[in-house]
C-alpha positions, -999 to +999 in steps of 0.1 A: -331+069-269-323+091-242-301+122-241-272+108-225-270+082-248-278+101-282-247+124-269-232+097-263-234+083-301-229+113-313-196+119-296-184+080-310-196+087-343-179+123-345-150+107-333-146+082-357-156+102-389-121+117-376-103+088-371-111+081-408-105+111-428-073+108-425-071+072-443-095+080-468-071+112-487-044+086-495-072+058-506-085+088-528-056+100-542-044+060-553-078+052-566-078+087-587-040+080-602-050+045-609-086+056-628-066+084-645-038+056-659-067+032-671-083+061-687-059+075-705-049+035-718-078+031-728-079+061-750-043+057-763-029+083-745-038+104-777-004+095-790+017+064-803+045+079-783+032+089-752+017+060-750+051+041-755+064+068-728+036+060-706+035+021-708+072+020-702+089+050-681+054+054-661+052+016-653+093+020-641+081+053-622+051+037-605+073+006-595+101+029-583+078+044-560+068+011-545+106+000-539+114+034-519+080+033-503+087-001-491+121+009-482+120+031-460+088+017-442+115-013-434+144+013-421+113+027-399+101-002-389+114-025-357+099-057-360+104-093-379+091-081-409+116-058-414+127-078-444+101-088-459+097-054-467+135-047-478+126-081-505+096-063-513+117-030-521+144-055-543+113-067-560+098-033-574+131-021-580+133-054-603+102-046-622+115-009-625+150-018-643+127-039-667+104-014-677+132+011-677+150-014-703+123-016-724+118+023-724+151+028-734+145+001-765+114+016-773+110+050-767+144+064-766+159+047-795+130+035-810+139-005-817+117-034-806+133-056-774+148-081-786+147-118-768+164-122-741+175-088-725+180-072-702+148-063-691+142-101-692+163-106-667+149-080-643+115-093-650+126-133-639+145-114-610+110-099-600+092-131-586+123-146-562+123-116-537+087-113-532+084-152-525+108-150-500+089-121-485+054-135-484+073-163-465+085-138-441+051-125-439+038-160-433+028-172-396+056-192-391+050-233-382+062-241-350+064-276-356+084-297-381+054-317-395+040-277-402+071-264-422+060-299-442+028-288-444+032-253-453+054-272-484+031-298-493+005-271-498+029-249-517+030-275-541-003-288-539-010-257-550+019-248-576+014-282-591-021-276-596-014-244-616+012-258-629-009-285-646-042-263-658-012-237-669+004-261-695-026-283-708-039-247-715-010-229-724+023-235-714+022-266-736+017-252-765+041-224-764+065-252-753+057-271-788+058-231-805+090-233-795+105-263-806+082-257-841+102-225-845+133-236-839+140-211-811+171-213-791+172-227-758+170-191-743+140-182-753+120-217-746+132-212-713+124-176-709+089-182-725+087-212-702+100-192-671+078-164-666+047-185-663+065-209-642+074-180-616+044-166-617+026-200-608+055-200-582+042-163-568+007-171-569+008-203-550+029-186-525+001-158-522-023-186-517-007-206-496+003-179-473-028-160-473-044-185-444-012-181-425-001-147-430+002-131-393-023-108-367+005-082-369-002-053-387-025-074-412-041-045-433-009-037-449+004-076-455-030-080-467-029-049-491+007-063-499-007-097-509-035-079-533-009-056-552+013-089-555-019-112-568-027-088-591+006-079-610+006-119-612-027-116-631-014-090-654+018-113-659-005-143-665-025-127-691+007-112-704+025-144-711-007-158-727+000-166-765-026-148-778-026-112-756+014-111-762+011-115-799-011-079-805+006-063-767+020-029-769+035-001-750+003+019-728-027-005-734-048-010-707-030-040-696-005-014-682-026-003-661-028-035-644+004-033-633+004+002-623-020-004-598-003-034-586+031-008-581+009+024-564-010-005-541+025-015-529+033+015-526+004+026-501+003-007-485+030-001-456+018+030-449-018+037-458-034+003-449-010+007-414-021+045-404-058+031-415-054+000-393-041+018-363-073+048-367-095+013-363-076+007-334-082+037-317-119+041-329-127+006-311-116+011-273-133-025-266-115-047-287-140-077-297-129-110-305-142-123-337-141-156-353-131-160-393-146-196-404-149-187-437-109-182-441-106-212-412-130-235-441-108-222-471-078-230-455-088-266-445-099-267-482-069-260-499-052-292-505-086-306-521-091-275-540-059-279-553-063-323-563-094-308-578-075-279-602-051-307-609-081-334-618-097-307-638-063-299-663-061-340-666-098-343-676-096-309-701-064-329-719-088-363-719-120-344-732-102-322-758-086-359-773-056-350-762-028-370-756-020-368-718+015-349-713+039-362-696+046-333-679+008-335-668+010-370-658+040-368-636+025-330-619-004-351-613+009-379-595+030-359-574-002-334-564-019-368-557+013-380-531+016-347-522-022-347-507-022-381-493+014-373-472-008-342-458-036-365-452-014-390-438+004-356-413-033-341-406-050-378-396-015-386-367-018-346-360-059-351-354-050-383-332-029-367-311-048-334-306-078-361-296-055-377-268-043-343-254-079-334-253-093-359-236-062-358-216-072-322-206-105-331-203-095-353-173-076-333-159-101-305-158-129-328-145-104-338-120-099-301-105-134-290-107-146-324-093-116-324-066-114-286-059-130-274-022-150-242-046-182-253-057-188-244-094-223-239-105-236-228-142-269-209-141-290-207-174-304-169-178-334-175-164-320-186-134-317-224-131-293-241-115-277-262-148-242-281-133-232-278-098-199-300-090-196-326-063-182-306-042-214-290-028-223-321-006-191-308+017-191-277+017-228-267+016-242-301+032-262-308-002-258-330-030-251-314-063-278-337-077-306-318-054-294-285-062-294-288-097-328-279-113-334-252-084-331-220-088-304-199-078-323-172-058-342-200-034-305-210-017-299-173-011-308-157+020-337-133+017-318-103+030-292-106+006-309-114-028-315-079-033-280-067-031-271-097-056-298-094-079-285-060-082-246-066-089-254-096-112-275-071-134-245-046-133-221-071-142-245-079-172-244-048-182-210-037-182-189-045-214-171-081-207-136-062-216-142-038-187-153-063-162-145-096-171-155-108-132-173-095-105-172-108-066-205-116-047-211-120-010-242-137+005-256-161+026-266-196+012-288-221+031-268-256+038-286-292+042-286-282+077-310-252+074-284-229+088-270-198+063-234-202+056-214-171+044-205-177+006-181-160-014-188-162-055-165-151-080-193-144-112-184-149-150-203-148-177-216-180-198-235-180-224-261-160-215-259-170-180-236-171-149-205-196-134-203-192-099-172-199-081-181-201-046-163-208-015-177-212+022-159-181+041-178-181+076-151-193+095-135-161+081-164-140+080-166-147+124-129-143+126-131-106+111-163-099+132-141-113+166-112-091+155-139-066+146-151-066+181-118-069+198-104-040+178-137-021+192-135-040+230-115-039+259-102-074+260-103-074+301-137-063+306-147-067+272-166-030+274-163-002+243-129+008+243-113+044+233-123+041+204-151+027+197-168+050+227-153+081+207-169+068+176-206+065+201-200+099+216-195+114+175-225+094+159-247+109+193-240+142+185-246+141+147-272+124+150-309+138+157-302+144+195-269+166+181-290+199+203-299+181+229-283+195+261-292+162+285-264+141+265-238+139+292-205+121+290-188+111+326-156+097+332-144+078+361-113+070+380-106+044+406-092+061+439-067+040+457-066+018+425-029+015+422-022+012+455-045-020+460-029-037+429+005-029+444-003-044+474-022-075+461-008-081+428-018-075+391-042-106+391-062-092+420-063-057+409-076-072+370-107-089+392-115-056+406-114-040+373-136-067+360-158-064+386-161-020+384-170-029+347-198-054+360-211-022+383-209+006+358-226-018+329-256-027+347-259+010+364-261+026+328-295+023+312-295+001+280-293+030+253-262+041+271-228+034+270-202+025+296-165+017+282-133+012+297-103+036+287-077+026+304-064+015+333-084+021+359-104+049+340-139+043+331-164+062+311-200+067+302-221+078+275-258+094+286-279+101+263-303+129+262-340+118+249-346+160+251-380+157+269-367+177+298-357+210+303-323+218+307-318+221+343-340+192+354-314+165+328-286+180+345-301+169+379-306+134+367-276+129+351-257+143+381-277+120+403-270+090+382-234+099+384-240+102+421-255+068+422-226+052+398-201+071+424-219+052+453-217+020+433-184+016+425-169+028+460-185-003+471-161-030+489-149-057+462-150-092+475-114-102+458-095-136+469-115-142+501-114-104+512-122-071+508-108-046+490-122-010+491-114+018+465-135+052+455-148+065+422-138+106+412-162+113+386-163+142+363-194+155+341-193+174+312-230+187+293-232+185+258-235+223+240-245+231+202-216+229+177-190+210+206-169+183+188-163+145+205-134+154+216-137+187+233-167+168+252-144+139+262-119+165+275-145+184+300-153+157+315-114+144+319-112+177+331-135+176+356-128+141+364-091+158+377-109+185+393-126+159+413-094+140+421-074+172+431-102+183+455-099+151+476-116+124+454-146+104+457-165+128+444-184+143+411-175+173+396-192+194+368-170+211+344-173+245+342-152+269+318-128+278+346-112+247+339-104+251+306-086+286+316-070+263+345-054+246+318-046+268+294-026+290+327-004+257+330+000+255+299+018+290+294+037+284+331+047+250+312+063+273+284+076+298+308+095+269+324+106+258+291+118+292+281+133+297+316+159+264+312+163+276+278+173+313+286+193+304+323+166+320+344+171+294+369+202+304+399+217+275+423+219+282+460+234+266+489+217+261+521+246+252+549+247+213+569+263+221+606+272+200+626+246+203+661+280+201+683+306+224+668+286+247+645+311+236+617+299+236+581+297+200+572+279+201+539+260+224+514+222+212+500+220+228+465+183+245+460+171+256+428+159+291+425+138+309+392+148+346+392+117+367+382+120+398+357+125+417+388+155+401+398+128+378+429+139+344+434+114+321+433+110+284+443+104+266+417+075+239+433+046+261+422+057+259+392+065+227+383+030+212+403+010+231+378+031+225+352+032+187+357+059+184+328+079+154+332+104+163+308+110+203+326+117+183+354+140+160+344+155+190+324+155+209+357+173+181+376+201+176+355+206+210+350+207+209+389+230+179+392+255+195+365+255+232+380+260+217+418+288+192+408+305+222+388+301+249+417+314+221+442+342+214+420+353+256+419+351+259+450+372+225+457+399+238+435+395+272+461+408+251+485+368+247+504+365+204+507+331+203+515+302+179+498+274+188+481+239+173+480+214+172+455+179+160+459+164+139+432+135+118+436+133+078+433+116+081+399+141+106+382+167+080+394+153+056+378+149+072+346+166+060+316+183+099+311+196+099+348+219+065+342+248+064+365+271+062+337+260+102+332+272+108+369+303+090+364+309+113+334+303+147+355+324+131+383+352+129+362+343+160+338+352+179+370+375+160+389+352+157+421+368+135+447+348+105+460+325+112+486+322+153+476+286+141+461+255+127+478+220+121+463+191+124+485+168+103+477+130+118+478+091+108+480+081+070+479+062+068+453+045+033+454+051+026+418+087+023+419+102-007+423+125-013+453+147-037+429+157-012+405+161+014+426+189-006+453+205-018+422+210+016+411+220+033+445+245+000+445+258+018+413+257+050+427+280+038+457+308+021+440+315+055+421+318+072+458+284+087+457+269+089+491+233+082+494+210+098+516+169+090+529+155+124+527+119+132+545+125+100+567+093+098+588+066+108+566+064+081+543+050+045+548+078+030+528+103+045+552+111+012+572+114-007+538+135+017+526+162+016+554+158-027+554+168-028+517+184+001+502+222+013+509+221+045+528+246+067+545+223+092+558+186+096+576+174+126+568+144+137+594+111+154+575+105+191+582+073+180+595+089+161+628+111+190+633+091+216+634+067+203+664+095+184+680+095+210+707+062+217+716+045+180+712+059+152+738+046+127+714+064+143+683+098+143+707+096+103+713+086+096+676+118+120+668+143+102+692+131+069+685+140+074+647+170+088+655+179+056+678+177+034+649+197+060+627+222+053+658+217+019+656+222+012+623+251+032+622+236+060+598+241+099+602+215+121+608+201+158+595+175+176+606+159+196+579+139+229+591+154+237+617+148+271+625+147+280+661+177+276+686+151+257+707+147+229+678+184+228+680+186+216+718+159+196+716+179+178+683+212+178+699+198+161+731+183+134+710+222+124+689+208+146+656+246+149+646+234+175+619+210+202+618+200+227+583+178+253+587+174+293+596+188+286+632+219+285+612+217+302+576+191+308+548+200+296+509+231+314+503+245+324+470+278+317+458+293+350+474+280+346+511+286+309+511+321+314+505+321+341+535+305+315+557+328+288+544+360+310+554+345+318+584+342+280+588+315+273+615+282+293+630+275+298+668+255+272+682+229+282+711+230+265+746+258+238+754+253+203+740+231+178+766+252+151+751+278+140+737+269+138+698+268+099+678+284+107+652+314+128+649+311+156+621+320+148+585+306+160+554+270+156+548+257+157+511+225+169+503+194+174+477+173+204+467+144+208+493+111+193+487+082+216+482+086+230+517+117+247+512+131+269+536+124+305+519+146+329+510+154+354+535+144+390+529+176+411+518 
């Protein structure tokens, strides 16, 4: 045995020599008290009157214990044999009074007990409570036709005593009696203790097959301390014992054993039964046919006790008694009725048997499993009929195989394996087990087969199921969960999960393993402009490219969108700087590739590849990889695209520096850093002030205001800049408002771009609420709408200016000129105002080509009956020029800087600025008030003070 196991014994055999010392102090104690009490009867007790003392008072003493034992077991116990063990209390308390009656004749004042007493009656009153307790015990029938069996063998077997008793006995003291001329009394108490004894013991008989599982070691010690006062009674009432009986012989101590085993029975036998419990963690399920045989044998055994008292009577010569003839006869009925109930009960067990039967052959030979027994060595023993459908082979072939030659090869090794562990491990541990394998099918293909394993004699029962249908559904979702499902390439993850199993692996140092990722230049634009089913094609066809460009230990995978990436793996038989070469050429190459015209829906579509390339080091993570070359892939993008970049640390420290001016921004809205200027609108003709753009300022630590673009292009934080544009759009409609109330009616604009518009946080409803939070009056606001950004949609955004409009909010076309969705814009949005792009300003004196671009936009501003600013102007020369072409507005330095709320309200009460030069013509549009948005990125700067 090894050492594991011998500790192992050990440890169960030290643990149950504790589980039974406690049991085995209360067995010693009763078997010492009982061995003292025979001893001392046996040697008189060394005195007539102890012995009298001790045959009656220690009898009443020892069946006192019993009744209070048994009591209060039954007030602690909460189950249905609660009163059985109350009766069982009444019952020894019975026997006490007796005894106690006959010590108080005999020893106290010394007179024999007469006949009847009182004792007699707690004697008779004895047997009635502990028959109705064993029948509490008792399993109870659940059937009518059991109750008549469980009376039929009651009698069979109290007429069976009942006959041997009085051909032996109970006859003759019967015919004593009469002889004597004893009084009806005492024939009928001499006749009545046998009679209730018979009574008891064929209860203990009958009820010892039946008695229940619950708690059985103390009904069984119950049953044995009830048998044997029985026996002590029997002998008692014998003529020839109770002629010489006397106070303290060793008949006594018959009966107190029966009390003390009582006694113990609810406690000790229970406590003993529960440490057995404990001490066997696997419970075993054992069969009893010896107590099944007795208990089919008890009605013959009994017809045979009965045959045997008729024979003694014939053989002795006697006369047959009556009472013996009629017992008989009614043993006899008794047994046939039983017969009679056992043969219809037999029949009908047989019908629902077969009818089981049936239906069981029906479900195995009906069910879609296949069931197959397997003898221990292997062979294939039943196999049901449903192996022809689902393996393509009829059960007749398969049985006589064996089991291992319709398993695949590669998987009998795993299931030889589990089928010995399940062997192995205890059946109430693992009653089951599951196996999956591949078995062969008629066909000759291998069909994935799940097996649920028992146990059988030895061998195994297989409950198997086909499951490849299942088994290639869970590899598909596998693959899609691992694919992109456009052009079926590794996705994030599954790349991520390359890139980590690369660098654990046994190329983890080598410094060639390169991951590149790639974006599609101009992607967005071309699936804009062609639609969403053109620009999937050209996806498809990129992923076409950059699969067969990779070599085939690499790995090319689609992120997202139109971002690509690729995994190179080093084979480390280069030096450091000749790897980098080649995987920068190859990223070169894949560059070249992909920038490639696509041939989509009968044309040509052309976009470019950035790429960015980051170098495996020792100890670098998946993911810090994957970010240097994201990293670099946006290097390559911001310094003009179609190009690869290598990442260098730089980068990193790039983004960690907008990182911190991301929380300085943060921290700025949070602490009111930023200040709101106005930049004057004049009108080109009369120099009045017409409007006020709002400009946001950040005021440094040393009191330096600073534009905020810088800021917010390295930052690239959507939600700052939506912060920073309400925050703009709330402080500009309050200012306007103050200085509305001070009796200044001029309009304010605010610059917001098509995309903050649009955004769910900048509804119109929260417009309408600052409206009429501060009682502006319609047309005191205008949005200037900013950028073109391709992505927006021209829908949404009219339906919102449309919603902007009805609440009196004019809209404005800021950097008109400079953006190819210009003319679109003026065809379908609703806008008041043009506003002309620095950029045409600025050269609109100097180039003759910038002047007719300038006055033809301002023509169709004219046209359409539009207003027009010019933004940037700066030079009294601009202004001619502007005026000359119908500009009806002009903003810029010519006039005023950004003015803070002090100065603006100086220039407002001064009410206009000089204008240079007399107007060339007559202006298009008279003046009015001109709303207006912060300036773009190109915003005039802030005049020196």
């Amino acid at each position: 045995m090894s050492a594991p196991a011998s500790i192992r014994g050990a440890l169960q055999a030290r643990r149950s020599a504790v589980g039974r010392t406690p049991a085995l102090l209360p067995q010693l104690l009763l078997g010492l008290a009982c061995a003292g009490y025979a001893v001392g009867a046996c040697l008189g007790w060394g005195s007539a009157q102890l012995a009298v003392f001790m045959g009656d008072f220690g009898l009443s003493t020892a069946a006192l214990a019993a009744a209070v034992s048994c009591f209060l077991f039954a007030r602690a116990a909460d189950n249905r044999f609660r009163p059985a063990w109350l009766l069982f209390s009444l019952s020894s308390l019975m026997a006490a009074g007796g005894n106690a009656v006959w010590g108080w004749y005999e020893f106290v004042r010394g007179l024999p007990v007469p006949s009847p007493s009182l004792a007699d009656l707690f004697y008779l009153c004895f047997a009635p409570p502990a028959i109705v307790g064993l029948l509490v015990l008792a399993k109870r029938p659940v059937t009518r036709a059991g109750w008549l069996c469980l009376a039929l063998d009651s009698w069979l077997i109290g007429g069976s005593l009942l006959t041997l008793s009085w051909s032996l006995a109970l006859a003759h003291t019967a015919h004593l009696a009469d002889v004597e001329g004893a009084s009806v009394a005492r024939a009928a108490l001499s006749l009545a203790y046998p009679l209730l004894d018979i009574v008891l013991v064929s209860m203990v008989l009958a009820l010892h097959f039946r008695r229940s599982s619950v708690n059985r070691a103390a009904v069984n010690t119950a049953i044995a301390a009830l048998a044997l006062t029985v026996l002590c009674d029997a002998l008692f009432t014998s003529p020839l014992l109770r002629q010489t009986y006397h106070s303290g012989q060793l008949l006594d101590a018959g009966w107190f054993a029966g009390s003390l085993l009582l006694a113990y029975a609810p406690w000790g036998a229970g406590r003993e039964e529960d440490n057995a419990v404990q001490q066997r963690p696997e419970p075993r399920t054992t069969s009893r046919p010896i107590a099944g045989s007795l208990a089919a044998l008890t009605p013959y055994l009994a017809a045979a006790v009965c045959t045997l008292g008729i024979l003694y009577n014939v053989i002795e010569g006697r006369r047959v008694d009556r009472v013996v003839v009629f017992t008989g006869c009614t043993v006899v009925l008794a047994l046939v009725v039983r017969q009679g109930i056992m043969l219809v009960d037999n029949i009908a067990l047989t019908q629902e048997l077969a009818q089981k039967e049936n239906h069981f052959r029906s479900l195995v030979q009906g069910s879609s499993d296949v069931i197959m027994i397997a003898a221990p060595t292997g062979i294939l023993r039943y196999v049901s009929p449903a192996a022809s459908g689902v393996y393509g082979r009829e059960a007749d072939d398969l049985i006589g195989a064996e089991l291992a030659s319709i398993i695949h090869p590669d998987d009998l090794g795993g299931v030889v394996h589990e089928v010995r562990r399940f062997l192995a491990a205890p059946p109430a541990e693992e009653p089951t087990t599951r196996i999956e394998c591949r078995f062969r099918s008629g066909g000759g293909e291998w069909l994935n087969v799940e097996s649920t394993v028992n146990r059988h004699q030895g061998g195994l029962i297989l409950n198997s199921r086909d499951v490849t249908e299942r088994v290639r559904l869970q590899a598909q979702l596998q693959h899609n969960a691992e694919h992109d499902p456009l052009t079926d390439l590794p996705n994030r993850a599954l790349f991520t999960d390359r890139v980590r199993q690369t660098l654990g692996g046994r190329r983890s140092g080598d410094a060639g393993t390169a991951v590149l990722f790639i974006d599609l230049d101009g992607f967005k634009a071309a699936n804009d402009r062609l639609g969403h089913q053109a620009g999937d094609e050209l996806l498809i066809q990129a992923a076409r490219r950059l699969q067969d460009s990779v070599r085939a230990g690499d790995t090319a995978a689609r992120l997202g969108g139109d971002e690509f990436a690729a995994l190179i793996v080093g084979d480390g038989s280069r030096e450091q700087t000749a790897r980098e070469y080649q995987v920068h050429e190859i990223a070169d190459r894949l560059r070249l590739t992909l920038s490639q015209p696509y041939r989509i829906a009968a044309g040509e579509v052309r976009v470019t590849a950035s790429i960015g390339v980051a170098f495996a080091e020792p100890a670098i993570t998946p993911n810090d990889l994957m970010r240097n070359a994201d990293l670099a892939m946006y290097r390559a993008k911001a310094a003009g695209k179609d190009r690869v970049e290598l990442y260098a640390p730089q980068m990193q420290a790039e983004v960690v520096r907008r990182s911190e001016l991301a929380v300085r921004l943060r921290t700025a809205l949070r602490d009111g850093e930023f200040a709101l200027l106005h930049q004057p609108v004049v009108h080109l003709t009369s120099g009045t002030v017409a409007a006020v753009a709002a400009q946001a300022r950040w005021r440094s630590a040393q009191g330096i205001l600073f534009t905020p673009a810088e800021f917010l292009r390295v930052a690239e934080d959507s939600d700052r800049t939506a912060e920073l544009g309400r925050w703009l759009l709330e402080e500009a409609v309050e200012q306007a408002a103050d200085r509305a109330s001070a009796g200044h009616q001029v309009s304010v604009a605010v610059r917001l771009s098509a995309r903050r518009l649009l955004d769910k946080g900048m509804a119109f409803g929260s417009v309408e609420a600052l409206l009429t939070r501060y009682g502006l009056p319609s047309g005191a606001l205008m949005i200037e709408v900013s950028d073109s950004d391709p992505r927006v949609s021209f829908d949404e955004l009219e339906q919102r200016l449309v919603a902007l409009r009805r609440l009196g909010v004019r809209i404005a076309l800021d950097g008109f000129g400079s953006g190819y969705a210009a003319i679109n814009a003026l065809r379908r949005l609703p806008i008041d105002v043009l506003k002309l792009d620095r950029g045409l300003v600025e050269g609109v004196v100097e180039s003759a080509r910038l002047h007719k671009i300038t006055s033809g936009l301002l023509r169709i501003a004219c046209d359409l009956g539009m207003q027009s600013v010019a933004d940037g102007v700066d030079v009294p020369e601009q202004v001619l020029a502007l005026r000359a072409m119908g500009c009806t507005h002009g903003q810029g330095m010519a006039f005023s800087g950004p003015l803070d709320e002090y100065r603006l309200r100086r220039a407002l009460i001064r009410g206009e600025f000089p204008v240079p030069g007399s107007p060339a013509a007559q202006p298009v549009l008279a003046g009015g008030s001109i709303p207006l948005l912060t300036g773009s990125h190109t915003e005039t700067p802030v005049p020196p003070t």
